[in-house]
CHARMM internal coordinates of N, CA and C (Angstrom, degrees):
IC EDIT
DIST 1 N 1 CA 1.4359
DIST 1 CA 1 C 1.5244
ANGL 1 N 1 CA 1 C 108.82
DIST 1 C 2 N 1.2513
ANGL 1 CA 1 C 2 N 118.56
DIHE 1 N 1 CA 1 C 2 N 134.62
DIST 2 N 2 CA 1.4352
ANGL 1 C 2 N 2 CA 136.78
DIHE 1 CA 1 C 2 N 2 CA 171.96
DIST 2 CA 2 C 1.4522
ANGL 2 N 2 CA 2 C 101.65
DIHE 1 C 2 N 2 CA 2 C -52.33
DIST 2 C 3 N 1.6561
ANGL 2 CA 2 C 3 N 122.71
DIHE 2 N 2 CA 2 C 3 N 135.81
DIST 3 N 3 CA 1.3911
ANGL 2 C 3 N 3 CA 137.65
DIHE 2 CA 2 C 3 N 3 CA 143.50
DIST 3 CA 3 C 1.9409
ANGL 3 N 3 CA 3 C 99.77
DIHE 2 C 3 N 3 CA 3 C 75.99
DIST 3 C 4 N 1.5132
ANGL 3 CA 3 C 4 N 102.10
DIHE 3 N 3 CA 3 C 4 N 25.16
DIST 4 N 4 CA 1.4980
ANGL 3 C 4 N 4 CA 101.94
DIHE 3 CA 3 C 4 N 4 CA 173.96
DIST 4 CA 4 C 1.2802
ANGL 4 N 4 CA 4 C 110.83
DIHE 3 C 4 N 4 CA 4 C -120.05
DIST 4 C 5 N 1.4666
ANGL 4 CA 4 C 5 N 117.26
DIHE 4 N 4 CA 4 C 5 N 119.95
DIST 5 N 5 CA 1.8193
ANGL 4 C 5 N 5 CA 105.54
DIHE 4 CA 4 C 5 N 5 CA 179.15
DIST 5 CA 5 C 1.3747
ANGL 5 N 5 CA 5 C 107.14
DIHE 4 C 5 N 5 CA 5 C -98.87
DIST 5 C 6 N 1.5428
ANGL 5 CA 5 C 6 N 100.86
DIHE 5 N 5 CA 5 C 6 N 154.19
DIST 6 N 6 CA 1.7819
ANGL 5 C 6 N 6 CA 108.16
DIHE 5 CA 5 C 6 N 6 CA -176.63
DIST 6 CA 6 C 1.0963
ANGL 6 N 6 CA 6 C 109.22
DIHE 5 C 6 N 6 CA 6 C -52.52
DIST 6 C 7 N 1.1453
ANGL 6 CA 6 C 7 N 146.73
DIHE 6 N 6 CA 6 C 7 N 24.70
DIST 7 N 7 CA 1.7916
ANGL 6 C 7 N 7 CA 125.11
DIHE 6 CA 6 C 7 N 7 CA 171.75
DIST 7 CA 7 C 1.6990
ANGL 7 N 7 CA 7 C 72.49
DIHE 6 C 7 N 7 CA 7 C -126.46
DIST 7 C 8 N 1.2103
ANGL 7 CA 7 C 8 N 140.95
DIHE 7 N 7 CA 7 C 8 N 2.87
DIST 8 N 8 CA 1.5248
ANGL 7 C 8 N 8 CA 92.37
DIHE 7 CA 7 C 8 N 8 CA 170.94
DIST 8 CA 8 C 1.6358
ANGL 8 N 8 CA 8 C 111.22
DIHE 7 C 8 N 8 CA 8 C -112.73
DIST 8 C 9 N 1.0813
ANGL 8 CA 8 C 9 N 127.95
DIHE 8 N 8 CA 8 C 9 N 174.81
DIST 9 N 9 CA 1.9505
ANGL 8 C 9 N 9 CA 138.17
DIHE 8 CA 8 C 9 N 9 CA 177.29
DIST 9 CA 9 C 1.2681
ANGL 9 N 9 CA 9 C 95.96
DIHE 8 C 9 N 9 CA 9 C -104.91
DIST 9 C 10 N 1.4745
ANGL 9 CA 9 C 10 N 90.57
DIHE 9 N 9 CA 9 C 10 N 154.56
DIST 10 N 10 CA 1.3590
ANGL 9 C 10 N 10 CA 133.24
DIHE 9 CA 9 C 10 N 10 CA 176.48
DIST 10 CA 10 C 1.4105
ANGL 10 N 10 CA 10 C 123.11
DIHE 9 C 10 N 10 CA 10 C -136.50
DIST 10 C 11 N 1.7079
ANGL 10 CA 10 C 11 N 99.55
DIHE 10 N 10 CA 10 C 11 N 126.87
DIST 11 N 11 CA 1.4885
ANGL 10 C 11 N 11 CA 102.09
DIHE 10 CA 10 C 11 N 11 CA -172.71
DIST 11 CA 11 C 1.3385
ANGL 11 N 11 CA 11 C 108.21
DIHE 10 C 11 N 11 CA 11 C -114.15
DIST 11 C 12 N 1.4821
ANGL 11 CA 11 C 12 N 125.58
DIHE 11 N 11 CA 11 C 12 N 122.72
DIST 12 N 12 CA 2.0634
ANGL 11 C 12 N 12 CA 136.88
DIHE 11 CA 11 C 12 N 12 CA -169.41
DIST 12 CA 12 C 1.8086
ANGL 12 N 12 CA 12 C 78.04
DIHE 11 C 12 N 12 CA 12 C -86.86
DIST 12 C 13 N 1.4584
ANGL 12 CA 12 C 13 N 84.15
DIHE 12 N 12 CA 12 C 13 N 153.92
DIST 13 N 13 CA 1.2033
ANGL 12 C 13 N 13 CA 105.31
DIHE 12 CA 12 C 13 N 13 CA -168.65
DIST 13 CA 13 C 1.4462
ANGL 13 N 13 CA 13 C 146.65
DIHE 12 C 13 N 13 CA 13 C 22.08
DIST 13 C 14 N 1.8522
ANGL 13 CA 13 C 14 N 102.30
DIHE 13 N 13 CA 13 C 14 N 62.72
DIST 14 N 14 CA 1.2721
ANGL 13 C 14 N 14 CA 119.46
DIHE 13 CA 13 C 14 N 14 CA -166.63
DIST 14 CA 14 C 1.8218
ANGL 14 N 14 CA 14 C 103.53
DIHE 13 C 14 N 14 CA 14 C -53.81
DIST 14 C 15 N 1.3549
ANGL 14 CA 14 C 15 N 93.62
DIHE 14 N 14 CA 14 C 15 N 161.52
DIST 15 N 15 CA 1.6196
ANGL 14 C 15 N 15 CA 103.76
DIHE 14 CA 14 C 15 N 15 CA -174.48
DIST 15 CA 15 C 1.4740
ANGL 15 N 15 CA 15 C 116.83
DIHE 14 C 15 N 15 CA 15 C 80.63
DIST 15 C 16 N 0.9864
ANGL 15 CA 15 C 16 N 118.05
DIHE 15 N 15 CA 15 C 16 N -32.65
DIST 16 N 16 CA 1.4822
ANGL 15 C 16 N 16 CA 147.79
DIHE 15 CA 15 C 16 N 16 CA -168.06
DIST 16 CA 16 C 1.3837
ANGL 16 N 16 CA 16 C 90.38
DIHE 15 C 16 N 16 CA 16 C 69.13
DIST 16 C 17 N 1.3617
ANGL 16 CA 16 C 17 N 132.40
DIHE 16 N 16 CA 16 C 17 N 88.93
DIST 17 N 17 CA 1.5724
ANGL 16 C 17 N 17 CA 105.73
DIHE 16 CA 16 C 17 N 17 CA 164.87
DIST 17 CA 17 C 1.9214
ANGL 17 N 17 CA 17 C 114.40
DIHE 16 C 17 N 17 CA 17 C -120.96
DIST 17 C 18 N 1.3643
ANGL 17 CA 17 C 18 N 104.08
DIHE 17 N 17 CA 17 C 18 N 1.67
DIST 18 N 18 CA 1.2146
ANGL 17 C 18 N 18 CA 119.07
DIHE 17 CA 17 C 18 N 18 CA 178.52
DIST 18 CA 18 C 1.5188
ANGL 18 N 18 CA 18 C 103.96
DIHE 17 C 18 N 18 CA 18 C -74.75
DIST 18 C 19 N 1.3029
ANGL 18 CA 18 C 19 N 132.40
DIHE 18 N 18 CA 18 C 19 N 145.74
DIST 19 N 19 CA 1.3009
ANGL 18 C 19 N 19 CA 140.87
DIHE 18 CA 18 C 19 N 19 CA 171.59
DIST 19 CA 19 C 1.5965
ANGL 19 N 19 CA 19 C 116.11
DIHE 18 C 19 N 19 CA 19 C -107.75
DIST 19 C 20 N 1.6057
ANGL 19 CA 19 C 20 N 86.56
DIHE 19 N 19 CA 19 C 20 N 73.36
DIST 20 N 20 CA 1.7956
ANGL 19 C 20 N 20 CA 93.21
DIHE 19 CA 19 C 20 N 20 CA 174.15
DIST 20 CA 20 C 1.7130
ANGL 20 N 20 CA 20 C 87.46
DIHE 19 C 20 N 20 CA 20 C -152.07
DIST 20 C 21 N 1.3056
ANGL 20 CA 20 C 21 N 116.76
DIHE 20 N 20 CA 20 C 21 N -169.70
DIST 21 N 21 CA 1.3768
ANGL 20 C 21 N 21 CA 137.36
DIHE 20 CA 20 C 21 N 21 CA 174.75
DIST 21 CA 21 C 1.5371
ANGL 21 N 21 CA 21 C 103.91
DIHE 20 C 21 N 21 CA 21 C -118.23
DIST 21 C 22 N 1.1614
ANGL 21 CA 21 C 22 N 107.87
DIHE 21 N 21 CA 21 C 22 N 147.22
DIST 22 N 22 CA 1.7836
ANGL 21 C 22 N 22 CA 123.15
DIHE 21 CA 21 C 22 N 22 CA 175.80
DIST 22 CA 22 C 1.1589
ANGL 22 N 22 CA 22 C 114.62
DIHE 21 C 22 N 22 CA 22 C -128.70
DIST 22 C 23 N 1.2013
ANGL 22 CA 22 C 23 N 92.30
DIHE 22 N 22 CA 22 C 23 N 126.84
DIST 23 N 23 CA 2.0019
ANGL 22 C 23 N 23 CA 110.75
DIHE 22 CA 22 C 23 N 23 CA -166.24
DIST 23 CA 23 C 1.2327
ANGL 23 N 23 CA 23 C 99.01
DIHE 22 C 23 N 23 CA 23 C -91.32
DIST 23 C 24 N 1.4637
ANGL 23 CA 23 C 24 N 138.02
DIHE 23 N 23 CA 23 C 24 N 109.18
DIST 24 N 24 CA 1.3478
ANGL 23 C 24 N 24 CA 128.43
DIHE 23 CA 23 C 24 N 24 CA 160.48
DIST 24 CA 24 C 1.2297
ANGL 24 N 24 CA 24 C 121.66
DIHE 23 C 24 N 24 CA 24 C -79.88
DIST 24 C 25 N 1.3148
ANGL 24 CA 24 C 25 N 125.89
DIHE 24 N 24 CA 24 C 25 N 133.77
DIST 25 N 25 CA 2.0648
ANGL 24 C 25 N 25 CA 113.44
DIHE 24 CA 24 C 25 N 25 CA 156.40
DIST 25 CA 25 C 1.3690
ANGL 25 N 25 CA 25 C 86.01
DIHE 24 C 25 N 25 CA 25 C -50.58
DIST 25 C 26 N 1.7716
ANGL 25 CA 25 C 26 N 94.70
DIHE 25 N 25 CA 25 C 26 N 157.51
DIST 26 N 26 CA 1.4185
ANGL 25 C 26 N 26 CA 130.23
DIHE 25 CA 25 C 26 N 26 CA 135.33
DIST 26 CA 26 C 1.6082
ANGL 26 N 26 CA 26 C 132.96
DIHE 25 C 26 N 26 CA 26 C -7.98
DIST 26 C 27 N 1.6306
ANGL 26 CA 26 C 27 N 96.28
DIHE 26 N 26 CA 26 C 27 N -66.47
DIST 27 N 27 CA 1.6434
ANGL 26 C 27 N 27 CA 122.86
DIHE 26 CA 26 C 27 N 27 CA -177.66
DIST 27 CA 27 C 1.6615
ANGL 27 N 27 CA 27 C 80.56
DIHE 26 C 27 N 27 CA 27 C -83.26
DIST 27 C 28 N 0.9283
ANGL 27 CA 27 C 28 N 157.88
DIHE 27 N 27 CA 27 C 28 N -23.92
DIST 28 N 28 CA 1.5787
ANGL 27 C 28 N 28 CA 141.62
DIHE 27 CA 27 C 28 N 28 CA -176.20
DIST 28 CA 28 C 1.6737
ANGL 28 N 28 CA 28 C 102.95
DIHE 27 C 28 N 28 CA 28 C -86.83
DIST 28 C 29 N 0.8989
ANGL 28 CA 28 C 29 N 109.82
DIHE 28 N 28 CA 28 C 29 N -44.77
DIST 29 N 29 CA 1.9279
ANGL 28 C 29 N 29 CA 117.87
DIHE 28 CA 28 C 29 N 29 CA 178.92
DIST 29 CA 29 C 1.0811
ANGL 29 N 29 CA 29 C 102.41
DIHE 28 C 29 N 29 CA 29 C -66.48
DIST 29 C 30 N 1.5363
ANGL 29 CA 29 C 30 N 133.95
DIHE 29 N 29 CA 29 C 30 N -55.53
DIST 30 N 30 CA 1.6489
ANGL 29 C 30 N 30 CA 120.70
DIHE 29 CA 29 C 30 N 30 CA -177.44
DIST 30 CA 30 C 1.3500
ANGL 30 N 30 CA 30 C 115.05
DIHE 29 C 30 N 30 CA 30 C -76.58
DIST 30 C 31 N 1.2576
ANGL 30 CA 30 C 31 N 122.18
DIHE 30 N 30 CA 30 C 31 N -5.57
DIST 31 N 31 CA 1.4699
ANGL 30 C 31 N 31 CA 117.96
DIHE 30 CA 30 C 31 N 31 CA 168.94
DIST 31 CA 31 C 1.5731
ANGL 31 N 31 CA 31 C 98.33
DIHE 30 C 31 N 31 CA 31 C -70.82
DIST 31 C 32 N 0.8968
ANGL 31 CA 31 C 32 N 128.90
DIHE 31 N 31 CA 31 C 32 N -49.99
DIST 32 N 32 CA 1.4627
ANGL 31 C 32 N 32 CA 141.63
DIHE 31 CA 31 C 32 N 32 CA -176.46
DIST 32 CA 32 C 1.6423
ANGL 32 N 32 CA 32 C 102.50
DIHE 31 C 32 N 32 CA 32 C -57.83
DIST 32 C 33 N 1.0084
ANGL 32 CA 32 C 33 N 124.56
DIHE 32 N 32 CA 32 C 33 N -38.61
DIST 33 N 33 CA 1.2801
ANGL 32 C 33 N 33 CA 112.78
DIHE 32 CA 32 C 33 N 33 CA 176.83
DIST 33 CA 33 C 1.4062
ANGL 33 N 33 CA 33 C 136.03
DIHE 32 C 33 N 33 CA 33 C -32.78
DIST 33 C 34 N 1.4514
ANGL 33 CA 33 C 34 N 92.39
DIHE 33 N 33 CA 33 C 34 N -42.33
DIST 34 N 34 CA 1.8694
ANGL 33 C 34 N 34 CA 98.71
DIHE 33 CA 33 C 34 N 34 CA -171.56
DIST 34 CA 34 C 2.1025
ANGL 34 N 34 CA 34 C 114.26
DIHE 33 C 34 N 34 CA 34 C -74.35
DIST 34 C 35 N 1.6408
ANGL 34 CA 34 C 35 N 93.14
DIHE 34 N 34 CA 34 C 35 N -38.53
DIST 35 N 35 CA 1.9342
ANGL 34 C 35 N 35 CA 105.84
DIHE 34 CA 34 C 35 N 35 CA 147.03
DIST 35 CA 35 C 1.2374
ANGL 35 N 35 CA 35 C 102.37
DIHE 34 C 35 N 35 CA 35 C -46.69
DIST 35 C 36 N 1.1281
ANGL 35 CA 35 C 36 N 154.87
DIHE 35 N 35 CA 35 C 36 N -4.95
DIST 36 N 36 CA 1.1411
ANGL 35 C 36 N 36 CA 131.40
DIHE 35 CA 35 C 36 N 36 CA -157.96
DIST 36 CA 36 C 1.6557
ANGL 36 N 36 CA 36 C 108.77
DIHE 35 C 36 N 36 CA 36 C -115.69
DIST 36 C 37 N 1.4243
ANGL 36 CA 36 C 37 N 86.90
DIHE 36 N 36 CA 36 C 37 N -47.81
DIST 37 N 37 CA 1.3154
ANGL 36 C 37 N 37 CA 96.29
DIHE 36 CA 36 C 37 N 37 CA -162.26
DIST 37 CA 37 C 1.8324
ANGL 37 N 37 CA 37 C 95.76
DIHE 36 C 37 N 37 CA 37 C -99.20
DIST 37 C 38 N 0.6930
ANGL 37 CA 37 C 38 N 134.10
DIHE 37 N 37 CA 37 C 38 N -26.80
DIST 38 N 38 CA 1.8388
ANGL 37 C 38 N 38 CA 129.35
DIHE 37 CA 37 C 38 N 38 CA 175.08
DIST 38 CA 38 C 2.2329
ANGL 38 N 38 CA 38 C 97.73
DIHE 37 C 38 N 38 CA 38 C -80.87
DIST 38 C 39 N 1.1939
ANGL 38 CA 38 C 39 N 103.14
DIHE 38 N 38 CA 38 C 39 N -11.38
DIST 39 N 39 CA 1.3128
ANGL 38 C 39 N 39 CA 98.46
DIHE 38 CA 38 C 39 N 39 CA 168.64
DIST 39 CA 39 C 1.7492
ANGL 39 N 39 CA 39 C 117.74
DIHE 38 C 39 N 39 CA 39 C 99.24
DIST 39 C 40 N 1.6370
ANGL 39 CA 39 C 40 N 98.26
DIHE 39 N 39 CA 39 C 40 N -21.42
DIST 40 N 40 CA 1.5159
ANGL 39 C 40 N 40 CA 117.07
DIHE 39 CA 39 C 40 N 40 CA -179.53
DIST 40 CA 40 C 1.5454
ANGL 40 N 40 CA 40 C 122.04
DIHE 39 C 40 N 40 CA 40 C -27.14
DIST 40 C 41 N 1.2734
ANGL 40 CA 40 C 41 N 105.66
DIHE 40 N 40 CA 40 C 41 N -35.15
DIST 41 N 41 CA 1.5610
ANGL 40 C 41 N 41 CA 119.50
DIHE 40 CA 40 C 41 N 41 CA 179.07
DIST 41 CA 41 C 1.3929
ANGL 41 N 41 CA 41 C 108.52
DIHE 40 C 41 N 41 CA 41 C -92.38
DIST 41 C 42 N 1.2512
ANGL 41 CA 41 C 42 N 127.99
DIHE 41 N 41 CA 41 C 42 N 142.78
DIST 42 N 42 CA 1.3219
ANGL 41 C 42 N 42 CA 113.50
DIHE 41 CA 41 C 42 N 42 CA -142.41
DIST 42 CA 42 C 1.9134
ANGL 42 N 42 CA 42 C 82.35
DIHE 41 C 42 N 42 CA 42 C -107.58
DIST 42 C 43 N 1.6108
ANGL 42 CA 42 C 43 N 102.53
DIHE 42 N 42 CA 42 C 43 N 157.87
DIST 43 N 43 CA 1.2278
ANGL 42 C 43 N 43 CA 111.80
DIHE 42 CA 42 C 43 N 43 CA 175.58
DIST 43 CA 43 C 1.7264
ANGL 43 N 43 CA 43 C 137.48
DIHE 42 C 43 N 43 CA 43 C -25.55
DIST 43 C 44 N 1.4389
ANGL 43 CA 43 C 44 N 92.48
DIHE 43 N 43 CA 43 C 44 N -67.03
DIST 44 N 44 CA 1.4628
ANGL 43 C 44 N 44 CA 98.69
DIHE 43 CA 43 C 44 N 44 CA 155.42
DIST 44 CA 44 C 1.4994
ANGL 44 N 44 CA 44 C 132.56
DIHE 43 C 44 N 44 CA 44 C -33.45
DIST 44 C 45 N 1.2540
ANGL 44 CA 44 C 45 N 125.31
DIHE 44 N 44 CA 44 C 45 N -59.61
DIST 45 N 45 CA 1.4104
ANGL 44 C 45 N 45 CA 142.00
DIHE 44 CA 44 C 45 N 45 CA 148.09
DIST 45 CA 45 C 1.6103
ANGL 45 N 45 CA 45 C 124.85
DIHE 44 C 45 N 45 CA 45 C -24.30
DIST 45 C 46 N 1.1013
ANGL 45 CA 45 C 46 N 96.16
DIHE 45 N 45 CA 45 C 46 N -54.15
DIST 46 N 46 CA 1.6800
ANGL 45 C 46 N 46 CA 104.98
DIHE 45 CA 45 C 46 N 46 CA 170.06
DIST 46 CA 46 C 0.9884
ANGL 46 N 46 CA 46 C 106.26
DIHE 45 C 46 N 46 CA 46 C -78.34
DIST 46 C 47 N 1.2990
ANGL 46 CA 46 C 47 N 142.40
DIHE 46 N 46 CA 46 C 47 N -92.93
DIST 47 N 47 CA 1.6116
ANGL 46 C 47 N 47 CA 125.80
DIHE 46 CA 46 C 47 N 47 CA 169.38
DIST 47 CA 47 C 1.4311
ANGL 47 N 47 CA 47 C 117.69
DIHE 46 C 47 N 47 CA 47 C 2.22
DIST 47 C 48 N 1.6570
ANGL 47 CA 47 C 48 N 119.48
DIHE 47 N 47 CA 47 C 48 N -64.45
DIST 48 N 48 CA 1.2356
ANGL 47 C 48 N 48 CA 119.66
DIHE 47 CA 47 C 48 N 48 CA 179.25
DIST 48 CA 48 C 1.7822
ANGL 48 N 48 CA 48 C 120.20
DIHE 47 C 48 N 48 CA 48 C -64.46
DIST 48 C 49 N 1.3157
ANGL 48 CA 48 C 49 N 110.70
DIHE 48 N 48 CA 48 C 49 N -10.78
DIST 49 N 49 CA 1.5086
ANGL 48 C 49 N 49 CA 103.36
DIHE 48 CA 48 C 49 N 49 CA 160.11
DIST 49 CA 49 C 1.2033
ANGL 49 N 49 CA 49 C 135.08
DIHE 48 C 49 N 49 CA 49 C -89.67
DIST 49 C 50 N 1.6030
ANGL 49 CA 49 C 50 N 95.02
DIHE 49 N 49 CA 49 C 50 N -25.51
DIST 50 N 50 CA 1.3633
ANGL 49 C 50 N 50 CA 107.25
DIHE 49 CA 49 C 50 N 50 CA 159.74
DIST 50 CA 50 C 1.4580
ANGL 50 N 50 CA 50 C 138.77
DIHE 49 C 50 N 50 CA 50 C -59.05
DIST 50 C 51 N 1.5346
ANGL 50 CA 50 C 51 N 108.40
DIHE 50 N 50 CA 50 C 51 N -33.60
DIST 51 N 51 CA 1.3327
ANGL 50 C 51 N 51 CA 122.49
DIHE 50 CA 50 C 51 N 51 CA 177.30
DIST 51 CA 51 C 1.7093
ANGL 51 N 51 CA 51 C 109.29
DIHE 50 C 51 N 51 CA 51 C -74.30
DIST 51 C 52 N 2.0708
ANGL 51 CA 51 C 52 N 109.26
DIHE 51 N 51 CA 51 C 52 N -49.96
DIST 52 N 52 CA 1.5756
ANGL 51 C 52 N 52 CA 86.88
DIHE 51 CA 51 C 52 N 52 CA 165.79
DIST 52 CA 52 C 1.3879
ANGL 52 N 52 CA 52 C 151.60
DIHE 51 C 52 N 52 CA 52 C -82.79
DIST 52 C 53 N 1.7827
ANGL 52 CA 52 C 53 N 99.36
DIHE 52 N 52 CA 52 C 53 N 6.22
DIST 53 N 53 CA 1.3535
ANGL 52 C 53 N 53 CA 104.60
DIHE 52 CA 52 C 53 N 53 CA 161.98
DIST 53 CA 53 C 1.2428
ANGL 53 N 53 CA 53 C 120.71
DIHE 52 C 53 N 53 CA 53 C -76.14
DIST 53 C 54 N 1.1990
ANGL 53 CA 53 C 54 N 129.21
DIHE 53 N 53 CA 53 C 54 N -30.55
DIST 54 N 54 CA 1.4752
ANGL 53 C 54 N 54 CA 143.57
DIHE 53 CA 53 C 54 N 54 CA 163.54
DIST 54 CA 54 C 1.1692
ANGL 54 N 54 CA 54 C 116.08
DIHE 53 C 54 N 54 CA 54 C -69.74
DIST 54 C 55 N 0.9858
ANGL 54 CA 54 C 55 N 145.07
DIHE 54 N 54 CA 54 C 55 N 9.03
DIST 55 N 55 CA 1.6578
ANGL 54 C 55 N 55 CA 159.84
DIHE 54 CA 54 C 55 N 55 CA -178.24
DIST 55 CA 55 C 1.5388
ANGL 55 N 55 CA 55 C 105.05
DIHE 54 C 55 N 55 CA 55 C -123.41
DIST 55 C 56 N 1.0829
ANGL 55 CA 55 C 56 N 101.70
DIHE 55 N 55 CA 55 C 56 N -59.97
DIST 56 N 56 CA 1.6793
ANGL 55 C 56 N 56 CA 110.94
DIHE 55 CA 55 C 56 N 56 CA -170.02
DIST 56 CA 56 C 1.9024
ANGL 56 N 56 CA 56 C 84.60
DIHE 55 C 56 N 56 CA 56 C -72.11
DIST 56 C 57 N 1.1187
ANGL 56 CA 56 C 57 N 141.08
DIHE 56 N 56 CA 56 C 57 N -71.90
DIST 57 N 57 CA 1.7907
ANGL 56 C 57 N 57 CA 122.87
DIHE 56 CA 56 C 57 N 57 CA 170.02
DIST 57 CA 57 C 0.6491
ANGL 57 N 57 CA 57 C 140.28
DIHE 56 C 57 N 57 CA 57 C -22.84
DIST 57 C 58 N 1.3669
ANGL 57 CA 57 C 58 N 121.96
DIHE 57 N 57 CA 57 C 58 N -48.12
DIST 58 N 58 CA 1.6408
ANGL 57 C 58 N 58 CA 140.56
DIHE 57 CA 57 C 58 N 58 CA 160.74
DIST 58 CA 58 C 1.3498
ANGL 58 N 58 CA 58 C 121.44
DIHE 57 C 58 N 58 CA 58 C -70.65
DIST 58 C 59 N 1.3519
ANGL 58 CA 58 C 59 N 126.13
DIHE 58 N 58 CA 58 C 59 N -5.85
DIST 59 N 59 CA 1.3473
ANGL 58 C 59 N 59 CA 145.77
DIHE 58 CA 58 C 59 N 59 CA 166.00
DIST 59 CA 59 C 1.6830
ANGL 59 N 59 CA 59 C 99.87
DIHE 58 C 59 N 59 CA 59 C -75.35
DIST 59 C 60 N 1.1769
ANGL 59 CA 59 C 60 N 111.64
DIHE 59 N 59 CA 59 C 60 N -67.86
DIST 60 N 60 CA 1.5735
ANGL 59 C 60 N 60 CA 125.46
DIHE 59 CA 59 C 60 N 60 CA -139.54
DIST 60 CA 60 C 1.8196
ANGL 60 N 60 CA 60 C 89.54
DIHE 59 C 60 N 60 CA 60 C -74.81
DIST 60 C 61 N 1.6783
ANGL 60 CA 60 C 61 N 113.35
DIHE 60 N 60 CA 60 C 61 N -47.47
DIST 61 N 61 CA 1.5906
ANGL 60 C 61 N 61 CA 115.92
DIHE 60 CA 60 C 61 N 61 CA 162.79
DIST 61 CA 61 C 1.7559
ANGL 61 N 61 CA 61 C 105.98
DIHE 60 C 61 N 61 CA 61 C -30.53
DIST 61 C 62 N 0.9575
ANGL 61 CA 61 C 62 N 104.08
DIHE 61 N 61 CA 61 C 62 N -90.03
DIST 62 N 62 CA 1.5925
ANGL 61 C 62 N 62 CA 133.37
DIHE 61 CA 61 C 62 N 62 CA -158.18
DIST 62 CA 62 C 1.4648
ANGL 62 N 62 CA 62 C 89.64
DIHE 61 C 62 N 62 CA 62 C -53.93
DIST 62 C 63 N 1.5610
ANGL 62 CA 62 C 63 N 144.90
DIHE 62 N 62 CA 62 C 63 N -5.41
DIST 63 N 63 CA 1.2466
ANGL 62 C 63 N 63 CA 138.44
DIHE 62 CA 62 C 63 N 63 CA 168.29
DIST 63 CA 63 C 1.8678
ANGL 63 N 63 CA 63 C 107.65
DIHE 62 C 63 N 63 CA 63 C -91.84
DIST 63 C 64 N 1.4097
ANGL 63 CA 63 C 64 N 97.30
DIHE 63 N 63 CA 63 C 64 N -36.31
DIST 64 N 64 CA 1.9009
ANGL 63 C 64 N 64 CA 91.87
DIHE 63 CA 63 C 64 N 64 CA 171.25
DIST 64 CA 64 C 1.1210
ANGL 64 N 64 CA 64 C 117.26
DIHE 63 C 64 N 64 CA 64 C -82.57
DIST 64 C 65 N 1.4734
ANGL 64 CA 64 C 65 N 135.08
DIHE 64 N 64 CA 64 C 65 N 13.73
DIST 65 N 65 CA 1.5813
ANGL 64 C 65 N 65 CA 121.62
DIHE 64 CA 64 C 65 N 65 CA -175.74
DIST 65 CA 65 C 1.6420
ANGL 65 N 65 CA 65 C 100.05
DIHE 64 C 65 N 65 CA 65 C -97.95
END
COOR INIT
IC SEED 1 N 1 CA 1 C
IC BUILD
C-alpha cells in the first residue's frame, strides 16, 4: 500500500460498513494490536474484528464436522 510505513496498521473496511468479513494474516492482526490496545482504532472497528474472527472460526469448525 502507497504512503504506509511498516510500523504502522491498517484497518480494510474502516467503520465496518461493508457487508463481507476480512480475513487478516497473523502479521496483519498483530500489527493491529497496538490500535487495539492504546484504543487508536475506534470502537466500532474492534468490535468489527472481533465479530470476523469469530465468524470466520465458527465457519471453518462447522466446515469439519
Amino acid at each position: 500500500m502507497k504512503n504506509v510505513k511498516p510500523d504502522q496498521w491498517v484497518k480494510l473496511n474502516l467503520g465496518t460498513v461493508g457487508f463481507y468479513r476480512t480475513q487478516y494474516s497473523s502479521a496483519m492482526l498483530e500489527s493491529l494490536l497496538p490500535g487495539i490496545r492504546d484504543l487508536s482504532l475506534p470502537p466500532v472497528d474492534r468490535l468489527g474484528l472481533q465479530n470476523d474472527l469469530f465468524s470466520l472460526t465458527s465457519m471453518r469448525k462447522s466446515r469439519s464436522l
